[in-house]
N, C-alpha and C positions, 0 to 999 in steps of 0.2 A: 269572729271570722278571721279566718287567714288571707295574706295578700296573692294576690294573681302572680303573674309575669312582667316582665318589662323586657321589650326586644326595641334593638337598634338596629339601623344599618348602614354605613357613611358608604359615598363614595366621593372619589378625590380625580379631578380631571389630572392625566398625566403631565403635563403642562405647568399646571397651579402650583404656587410657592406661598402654600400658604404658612407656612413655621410651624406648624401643629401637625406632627406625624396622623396618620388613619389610626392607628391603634388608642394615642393618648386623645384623640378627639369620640374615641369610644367609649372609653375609658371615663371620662369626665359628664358623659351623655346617663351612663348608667347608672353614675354614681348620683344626678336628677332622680333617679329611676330609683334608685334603691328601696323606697317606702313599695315599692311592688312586690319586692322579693328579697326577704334577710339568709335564705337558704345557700345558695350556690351561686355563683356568675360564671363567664365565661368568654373570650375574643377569639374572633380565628379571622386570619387576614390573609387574602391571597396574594404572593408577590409575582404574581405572573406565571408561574411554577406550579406554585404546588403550597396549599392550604397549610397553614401554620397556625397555632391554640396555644391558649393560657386558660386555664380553666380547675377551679377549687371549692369546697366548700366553705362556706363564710361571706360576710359580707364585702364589698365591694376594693376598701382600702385592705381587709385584711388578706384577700389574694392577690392583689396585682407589684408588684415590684416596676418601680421605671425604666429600671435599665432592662428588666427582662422584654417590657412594653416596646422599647425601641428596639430591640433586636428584630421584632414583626414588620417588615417591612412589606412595601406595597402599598397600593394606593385605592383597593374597596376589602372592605371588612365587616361582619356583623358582630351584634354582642347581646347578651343575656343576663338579666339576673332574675333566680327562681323561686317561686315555693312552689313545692308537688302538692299535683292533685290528682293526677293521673301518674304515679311510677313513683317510685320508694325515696324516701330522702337518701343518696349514696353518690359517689363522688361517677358511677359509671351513667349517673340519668342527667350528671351536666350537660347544659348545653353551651352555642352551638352543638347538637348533632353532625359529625361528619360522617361521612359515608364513600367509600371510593369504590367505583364500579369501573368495566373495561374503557370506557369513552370519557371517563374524566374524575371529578370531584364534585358534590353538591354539601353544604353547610346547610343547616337547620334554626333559627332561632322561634320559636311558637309560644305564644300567651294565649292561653283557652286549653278547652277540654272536649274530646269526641266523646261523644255520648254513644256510637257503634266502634269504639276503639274493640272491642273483645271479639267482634263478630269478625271484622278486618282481622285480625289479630290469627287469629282461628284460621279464616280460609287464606290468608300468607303461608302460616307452617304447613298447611297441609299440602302446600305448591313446593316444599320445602326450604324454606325464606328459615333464614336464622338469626335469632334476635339476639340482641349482646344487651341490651336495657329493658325495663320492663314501660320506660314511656310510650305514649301513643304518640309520640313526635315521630318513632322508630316508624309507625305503620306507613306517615307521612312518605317519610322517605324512602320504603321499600315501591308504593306506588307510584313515588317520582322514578326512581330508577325504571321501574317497568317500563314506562313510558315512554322516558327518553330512550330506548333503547330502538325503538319505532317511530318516534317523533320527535318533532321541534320543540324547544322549552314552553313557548307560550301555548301550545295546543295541549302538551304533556301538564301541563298546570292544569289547562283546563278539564284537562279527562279526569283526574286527580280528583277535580273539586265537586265532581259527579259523584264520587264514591262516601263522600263525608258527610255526617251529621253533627255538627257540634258547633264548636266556638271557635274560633284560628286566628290569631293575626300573627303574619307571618314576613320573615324575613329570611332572604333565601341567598346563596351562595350557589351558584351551576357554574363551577371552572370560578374565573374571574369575574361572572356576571349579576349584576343585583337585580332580583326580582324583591319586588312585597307585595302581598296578596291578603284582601279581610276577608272576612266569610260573607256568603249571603244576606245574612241578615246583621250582621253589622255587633253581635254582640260586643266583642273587645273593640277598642279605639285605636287606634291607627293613621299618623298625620305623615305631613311630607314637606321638609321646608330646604329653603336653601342655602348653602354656605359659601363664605369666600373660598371658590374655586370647585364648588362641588353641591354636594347635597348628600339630607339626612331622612330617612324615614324612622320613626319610632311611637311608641307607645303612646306619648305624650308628649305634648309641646312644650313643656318644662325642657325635657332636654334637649330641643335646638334654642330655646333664648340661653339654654345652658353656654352651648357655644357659639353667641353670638348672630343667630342665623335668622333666617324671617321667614314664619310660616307662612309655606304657600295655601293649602289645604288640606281636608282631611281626606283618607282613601275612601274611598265611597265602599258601603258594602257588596261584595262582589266583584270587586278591582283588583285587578292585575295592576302593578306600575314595574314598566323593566327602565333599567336607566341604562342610558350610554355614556358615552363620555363627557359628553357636555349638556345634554338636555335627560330627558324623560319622556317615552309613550305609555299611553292609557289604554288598557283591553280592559273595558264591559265586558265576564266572561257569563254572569249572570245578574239578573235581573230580577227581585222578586217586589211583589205589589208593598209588601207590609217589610219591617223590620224589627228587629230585639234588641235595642240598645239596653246595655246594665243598668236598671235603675243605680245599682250601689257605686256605681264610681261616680257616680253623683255625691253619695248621702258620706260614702268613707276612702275608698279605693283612691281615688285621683286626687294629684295635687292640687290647694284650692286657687292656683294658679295655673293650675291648666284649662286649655280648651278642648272640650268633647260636645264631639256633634254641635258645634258651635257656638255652647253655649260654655260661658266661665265659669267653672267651678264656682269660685265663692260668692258670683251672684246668686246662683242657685241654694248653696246652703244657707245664705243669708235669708232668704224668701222664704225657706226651711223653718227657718226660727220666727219667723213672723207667720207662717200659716200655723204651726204650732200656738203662739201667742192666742188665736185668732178660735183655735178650735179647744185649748184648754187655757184659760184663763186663770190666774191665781193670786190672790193675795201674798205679796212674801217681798219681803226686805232686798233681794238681792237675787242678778241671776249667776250661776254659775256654770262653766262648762267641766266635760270628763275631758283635759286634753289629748291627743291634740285636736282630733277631728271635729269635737263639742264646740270648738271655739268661734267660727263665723257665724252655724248657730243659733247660740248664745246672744251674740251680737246681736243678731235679728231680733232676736223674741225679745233682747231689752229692747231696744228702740220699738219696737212694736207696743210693747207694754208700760212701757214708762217706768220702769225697774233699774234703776241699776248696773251694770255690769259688773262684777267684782271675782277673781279668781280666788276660787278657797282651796286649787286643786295643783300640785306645780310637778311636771312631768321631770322625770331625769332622764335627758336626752342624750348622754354617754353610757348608757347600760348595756348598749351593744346587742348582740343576740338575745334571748329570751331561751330559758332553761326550767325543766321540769324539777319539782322539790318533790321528795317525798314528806308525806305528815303534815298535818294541817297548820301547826306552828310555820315551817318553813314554806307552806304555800302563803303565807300570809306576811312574811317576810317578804317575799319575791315580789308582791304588790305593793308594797311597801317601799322597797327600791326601785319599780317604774316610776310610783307617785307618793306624794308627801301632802298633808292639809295645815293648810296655811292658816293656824289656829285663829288670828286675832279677825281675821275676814271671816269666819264663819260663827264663832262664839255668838251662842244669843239670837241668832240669827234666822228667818224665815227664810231658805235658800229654792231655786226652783234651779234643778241638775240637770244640764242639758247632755245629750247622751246622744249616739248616731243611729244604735239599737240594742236591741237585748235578743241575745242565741239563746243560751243555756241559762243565764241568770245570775252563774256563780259569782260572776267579777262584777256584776253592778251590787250583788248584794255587800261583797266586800268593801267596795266605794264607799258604798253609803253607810255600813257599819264604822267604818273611817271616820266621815263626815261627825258623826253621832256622836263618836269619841271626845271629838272635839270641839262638843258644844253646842251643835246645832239646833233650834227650836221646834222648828219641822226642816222635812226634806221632800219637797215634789217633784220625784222623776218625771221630764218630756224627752221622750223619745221623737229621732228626726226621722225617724221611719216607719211602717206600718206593722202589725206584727208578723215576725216571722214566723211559717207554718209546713215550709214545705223545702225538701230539699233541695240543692241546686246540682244541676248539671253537667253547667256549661262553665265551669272554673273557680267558682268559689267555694273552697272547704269549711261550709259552715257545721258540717253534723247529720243524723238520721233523722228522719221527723221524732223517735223517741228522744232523742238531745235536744230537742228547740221544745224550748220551756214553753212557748204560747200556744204550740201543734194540739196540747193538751190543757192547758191550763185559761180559763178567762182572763179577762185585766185584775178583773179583784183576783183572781188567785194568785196571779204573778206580784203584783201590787204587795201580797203578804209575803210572798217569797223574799222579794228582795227589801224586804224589811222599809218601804217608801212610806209616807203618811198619805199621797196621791200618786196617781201613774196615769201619765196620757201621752198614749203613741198618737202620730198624725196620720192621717185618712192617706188612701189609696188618693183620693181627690187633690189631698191638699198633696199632697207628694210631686203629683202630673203636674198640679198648676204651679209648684215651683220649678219644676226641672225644663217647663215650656216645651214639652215635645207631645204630639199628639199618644195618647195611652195606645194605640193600638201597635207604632214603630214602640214601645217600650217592652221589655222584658221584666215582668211583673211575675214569673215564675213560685216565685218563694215566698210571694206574699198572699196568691188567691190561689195556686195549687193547679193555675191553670198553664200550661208548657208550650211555647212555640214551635215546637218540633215535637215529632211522635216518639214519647220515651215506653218503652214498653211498662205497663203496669199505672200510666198516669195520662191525666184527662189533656188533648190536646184542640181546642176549637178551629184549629188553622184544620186540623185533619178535616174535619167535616165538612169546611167551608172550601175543603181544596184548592186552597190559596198556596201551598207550600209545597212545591215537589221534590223536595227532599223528605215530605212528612209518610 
């Protein structure tokens, strides 16, 4: 799986001294964030005038320059780092999105995915609306312009959020003003906390202990938050009975120090490894994780099981971006320089390999032919998730259901595939009871084929129960 988005947005009361220019406290927010998006980032700050950007392909340190950073002056800005799932990797679908219309300026920063981006898309051009990017962040902001051209921002949001089906957390630029807005059902996370002299909205609460700040809460799904200068108001624009939180920013996506939907990441992966423990059981000398995300876990399922903990597996965390090889020799190189096996921990050894999931299968079977290499006695794959069967949506680039190895395949046939002596994914059950959120606000999409919004071609229960009027 590829990672999401990550959107920020500071603002800075005119007043506040606080030493950390808006740009470089962006800057430092996204660079928390960067495990969301190795693709592109981007800053646009307004100084009262008139919207100002830095914006590149790469990751985080290798676009921004400091002294380019303090040229941005002004005192509210948003920022972005991406991976596409909706629009082509190119240096024109960075965001922020700007956009300038006759009444003013609006910035863009968006994590998620419209599932009716094409249909929007469609009936724009044919009003003759002209796109310069192929993201669906564009549609976003053509229907904002509409809007405000007849309306006030918080009503033009909310006529906006009537048109959309998908995923959005959003962070928004109108002139000098911050808006942040989640979708209805809450898929992406979305917090709000506050700074010496100001306040940050972002993806994750990593990046305000980033800079020092104290999370206030998270945006509720369906929240509008507009800030002013010194405070924040709350527009309720919708309201639905159920929600979709991502299971996977649970299981891999989020910091395991962040909070979503209130709960901490690495308690919930640690519960992971312990309901694993609990639902496949194994004899074996040692447990192992794939790092990084294998590693809380891991933890779990040893404490659980009375196993262990021992790393056979050691990440190289300066490898920077990730690049295609041609030829199987240099695909296997390239796995090779993410991760290394720590021969003398695994030699001789019964290992149980803690893993987050399996898409396609190619890189766990790599792992474990690794493993193998190196001596291993058996190797029991536990998977911290269910198996994947179905495609996503709403912002995750996992693949076709023909690319998700379990869409077709049983346990035992994956089990052979990836060359394991054992394979045990954890239940839909034990998934819910670690993440502590009732199953039906979850988004279980990808795992039972079942979709909380009406995708055309795929089974939706919210339609029939007419629970969802965006369905």
């Amino acid at each position: 799986m590829k990672e999401e988005c990550g959107v920020v947005g500071v603002v800075v009361q005119n007043n506040a001294s606080t030493g950390t220019p808006t740009a470089l406290q962006i800057y430092y927010a996204l660079y928390a964030l960067q495990h969301r998006g190795q693709e592109s980032t981007g800053i646009t700050i307004h100084d009262g005038l008139h919207c100002k950007s830095i914006k590149g392909m790469g990751l985080v340190p290798e676009v921004y320059v400091k002294k380019d950073l303090l040229e941005l002056k002004g005192n509210v800005g948003i920022g972005h780092v991406r991976y596409s799932t909706t629009g082509h990797s190119k240096i024109e679908n960075c965001q922020p999105l700007i956009v300038n219309y006759k009444s003013g300026t609006i910035a863009i920063a968006h994590n998620g995915n419209l599932a009716n981006y094409s249909l929007l898309r469609d009936e724009l051009e044919l009003e003759g609306r002209i796109f310069i990017t192929s993201s669906d962040t564009e549609v976003i902001a053509h229907l904002l312009v509409k809007e405000l051209l007849r309306h006030d921002p918080v009503e033009s949001i909310s006529n906006v959020i009537k048109r959309l089906k998908g995923s959005y957390s959003l962070a928004i630029l109108i002139d000098d003003q911050l808006y942040a807005l989640r979708d209805p059902l809450g898929f992406k996370p979305l917090c709000v906390g506050k700074l010496d002299g100001g306040f940050i909205v972002a993806s994750e609460s990593v990046a305000i202990d980033t800079l020092n700040g104290t999370l206030i809460r998270e945006v509720s799904p369906g929240e509008l938050l507009v800030f002013k200068n010194d405070s924040f108001e709350s527009h309720i624009l919708v309201q639905e009975k159920y929600h979709a939180h991502c299971v996977f920013e649970y299981v891999y996506f989020a910091r395991p120090d962040s909070i979503i939907n209130g709960k901490l990441v690495y308690n919930v992966r640690e519960k992971i490894g312990r309901e694993l423990a609990r639902e496949h059981p194994v004899k074996a000398d040692s447990v192992s994780p794939v790092p990084d995300s294998g590693i809380t876990s891991a933890i779990g399922y040893s404490y659980e099981a009375n196993i262990k903990y021992s790393e056979g597996l050691m990440k190289n965390r300066y490898i920077g971006r990730t690049f295609i090889l041609p030829g199987q020799a240099m695909r296997e190189t390239a796995v090779r320089l993410k991760m290394n096996t720590i021969s003398e921990n695994i030699k001789d050894q019964r290992i149980v390999l803690i893993d987050d999931s399996i898409v396609r299968g190619t890189t766990s079977r790599r792992i474990i032919d690794m493993i193998r290499r190196a001596g291993a006695k058996e190797i029991h794959a536990r998977i911290g998730s269910p198996p994947i069967i179905a495609p996503c949506y709403f912002g995750i680039d996992m693949g076709t259901r023909n690319e998700l190895i379990a869409a077709h395949k049983t346990v035992a046939g994956v089990e052979a595939v990836i060359n394991a002596d054992s394979l045990g994914y954890l239940s839909i059950e034990g998934l819910v009871r670690a993440i502590g959120i009732e199953k039906e606000n979850l988004c279980l999409a990808c795992l039972t084929s079942e979709y909380p919004l009406d995708i055309p071609g795929e089974y939706c229960p919210r339609r029939q129960l007419k629970l969802n009027e965006f369905s």
